[in-house]
N, C-alpha and C positions, 0 to 999 in steps of 0.2 A: 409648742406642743400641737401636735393634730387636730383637728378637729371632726373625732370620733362620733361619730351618733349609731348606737345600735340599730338596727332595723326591727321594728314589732310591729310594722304594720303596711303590709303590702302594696295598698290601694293609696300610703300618702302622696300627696302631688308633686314633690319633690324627685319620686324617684321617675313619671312619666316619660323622662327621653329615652328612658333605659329601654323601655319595654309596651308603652302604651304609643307614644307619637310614630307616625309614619316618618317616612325619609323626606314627603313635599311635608308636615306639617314641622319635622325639625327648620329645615329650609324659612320657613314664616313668612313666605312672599307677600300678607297681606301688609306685614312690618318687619325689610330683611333687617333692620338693627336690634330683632328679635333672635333669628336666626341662631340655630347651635347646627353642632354636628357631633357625633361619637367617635375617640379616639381609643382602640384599643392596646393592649398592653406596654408595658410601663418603656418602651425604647420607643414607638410610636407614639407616648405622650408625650416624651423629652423632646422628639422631634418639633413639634408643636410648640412646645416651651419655649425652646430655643426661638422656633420663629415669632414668637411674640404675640403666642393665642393664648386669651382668658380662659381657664379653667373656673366651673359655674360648679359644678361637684363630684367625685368621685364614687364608683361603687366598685366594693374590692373583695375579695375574699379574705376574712380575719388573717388568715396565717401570713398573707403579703405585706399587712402593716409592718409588720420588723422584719418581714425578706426583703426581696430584691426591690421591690416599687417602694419600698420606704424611703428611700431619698426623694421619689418626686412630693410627697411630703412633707417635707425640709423645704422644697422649691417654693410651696403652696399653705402655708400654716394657719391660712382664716380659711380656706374654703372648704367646706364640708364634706366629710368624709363617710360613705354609707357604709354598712358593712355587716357581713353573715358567715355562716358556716357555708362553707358549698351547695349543701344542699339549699336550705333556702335560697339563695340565691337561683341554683337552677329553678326551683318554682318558679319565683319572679323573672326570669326571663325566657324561660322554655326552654332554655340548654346549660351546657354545663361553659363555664367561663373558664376557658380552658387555658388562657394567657391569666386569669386571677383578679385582671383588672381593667376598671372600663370609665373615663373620663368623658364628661358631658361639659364642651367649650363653645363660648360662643364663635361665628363665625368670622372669619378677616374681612374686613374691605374688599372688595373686589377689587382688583387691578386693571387697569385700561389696555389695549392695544399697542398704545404708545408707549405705558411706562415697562411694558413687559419686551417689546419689540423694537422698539429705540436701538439700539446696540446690537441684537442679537444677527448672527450670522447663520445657524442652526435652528430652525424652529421645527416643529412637528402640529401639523392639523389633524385632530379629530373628525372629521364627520360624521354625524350621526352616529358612535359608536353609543349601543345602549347596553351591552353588559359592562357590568360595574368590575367585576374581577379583569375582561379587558383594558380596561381603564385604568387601572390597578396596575394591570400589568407593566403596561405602555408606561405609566408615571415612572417607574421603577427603572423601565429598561433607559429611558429619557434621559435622567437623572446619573446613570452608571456611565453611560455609551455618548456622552457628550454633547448632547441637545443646548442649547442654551434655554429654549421654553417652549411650551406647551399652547395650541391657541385650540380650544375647544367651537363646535358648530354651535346655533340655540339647539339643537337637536340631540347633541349630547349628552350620557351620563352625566350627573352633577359629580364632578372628584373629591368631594366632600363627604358623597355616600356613603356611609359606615363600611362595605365590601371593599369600595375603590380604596379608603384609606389604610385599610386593614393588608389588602394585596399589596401596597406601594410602601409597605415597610416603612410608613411614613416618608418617603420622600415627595408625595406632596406640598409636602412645605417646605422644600429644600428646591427645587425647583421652578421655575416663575410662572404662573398660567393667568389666561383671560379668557373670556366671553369673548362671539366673533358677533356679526350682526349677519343678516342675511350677505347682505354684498363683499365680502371677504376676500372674493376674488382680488377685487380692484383696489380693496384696502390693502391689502400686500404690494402688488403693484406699485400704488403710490409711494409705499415704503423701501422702495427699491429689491423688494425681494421674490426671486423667481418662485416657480412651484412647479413641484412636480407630484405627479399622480399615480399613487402605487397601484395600478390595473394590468388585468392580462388584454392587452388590446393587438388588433395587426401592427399597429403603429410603435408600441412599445419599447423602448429604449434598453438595455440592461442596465443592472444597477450600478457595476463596475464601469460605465460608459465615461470614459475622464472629460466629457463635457460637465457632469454634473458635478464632479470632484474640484472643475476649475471654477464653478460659480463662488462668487464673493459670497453670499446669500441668498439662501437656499429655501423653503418651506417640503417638507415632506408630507403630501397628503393623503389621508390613511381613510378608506369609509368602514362602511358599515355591515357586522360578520355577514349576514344571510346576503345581501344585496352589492357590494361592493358603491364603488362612488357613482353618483349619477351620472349618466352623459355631459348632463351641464355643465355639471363641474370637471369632469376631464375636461370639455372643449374648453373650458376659463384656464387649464393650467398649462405651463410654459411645458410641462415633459410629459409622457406619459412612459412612465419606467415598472420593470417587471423583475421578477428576483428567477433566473433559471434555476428547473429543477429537472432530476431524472426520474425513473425509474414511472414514467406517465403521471408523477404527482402535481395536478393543476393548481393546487392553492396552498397556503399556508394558514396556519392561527392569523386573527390580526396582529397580535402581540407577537407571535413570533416573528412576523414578517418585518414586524418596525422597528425589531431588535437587530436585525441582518442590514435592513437598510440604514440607522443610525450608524451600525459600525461603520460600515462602506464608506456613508457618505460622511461623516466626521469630520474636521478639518486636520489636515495633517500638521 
């Protein structure tokens, strides 16, 4: 049986990730095997399940226990289960929980560079992307469009971020990601894997260019919405590739852009 607890009291400490903790204080960098994150509605948590993340508690809307998220339930039968009418609930969080249901998981082990990029032929670099729905985005389109994984800058949204995970239809956890270090250039390199740099430059490559469709491995790197990638980092990468457009349009979403460039560049 579930483990039901009514909600009558707002302020208990239990319900804090829901609505009181920031996104660095979910995070717990003072202690990350402290660490949670927010998984929203009930296909998003299965996601998560599947991949092998602890569920710490849930808060749901009454009528979801015997709808549709009641099987994640079944999955989960000692861990606590919070629960209101709608409207309480939106008090306690300041909106309405419009998926019904909201899981509070600890976070995974980080993954290394090696155990994410060992094998892959397709990768995709973040740099510095700071909105979380881009992040969001890009996970999702990653995941569809044939990425093998994800290697995020320190600079990065965290893809753990309640926004990021909620946009990526959970396929964050379907998908393989790491942390990069400053020097990433050359840690790819080492790894035998080219890069390219999605920027509008004189130099620029097209994306359909079949040099980049012949690389064995590949790194697609993607910066940052307002500013694009730094010089540095083009001049560290093997391509500098651009996506043609008409009608005078300069630029693209970054998420749009890295969903054109994954197709292209995929492996046949």
């Amino acid at each position: 049986m579930p483990n039901i607890i009514e909600i009558t009291d707002l302020n208990h400490p239990a319900l804090a990730p829901y609505f009181r903790l920031t996104e660095a204080q979910l995070r717990s960098r003072r202690n990350p095997d402290e660490g949670l994150f927010i998984a929203e509605s009930h296909k998003v948590i299965g996601h998560a399940l599947d991949a092998g993340c602890e569920p710490v508690s849930f808060l749901m809307e009454r009528r979801q226990i015997e709808g549709v998220s009641g099987v994640l339930l079944d999955r989960c039968p000692e861990t606590p289960v919070y629960t209101a009418d709608r409207e309480t609930l939106s008090k306690l969080t300041g909106y309405s929980l419009t998926r019904g249901c909201l899981c509070a998981m600890r976070r995974p082990r980080p993954k290394t560079l090696a155990e994410v990029a060992r094998s892959a032929r397709r990768v995709a670099v973040l740099d510095g992307i700071a909105d979380a729905a881009n992040v969001g985005a890009i996970l999702r389109s990653a995941a569809a469009l044939h990425m093998d994984a994800i290697l995020l800058s320190p600079s990065c949204c965290d893809p753990l971020h309640r926004r990021a995970v909620r946009v990526s239809m959970g396929t964050v956890f379907q998908i393989p990601w790491a942390r990069l270090d400053r020097d990433w250039p050359r840690q790819l390199r080492d790894l035998g894997i080219k890069t390219a740099a999605l920027a509008l430059t004189d130099r620029s490559v097209s994306v359909d260019d079949p040099r980049l469709a012949a690389e064995e491995r590949l790194a697609l790197v993607l910066g940052s919405e307002g500013d694009g990638l730094a010089p540095a980092v083009m001049e560290a990468c093997d391509y500098t590739v651009k996506i043609p457009m008409s009608h005078g349009v300069d630029s693209l979403n970054v998420a749009a852009a890295a969903a054109v460039a994954f197709w292209e560049l995929r492996l046949r």
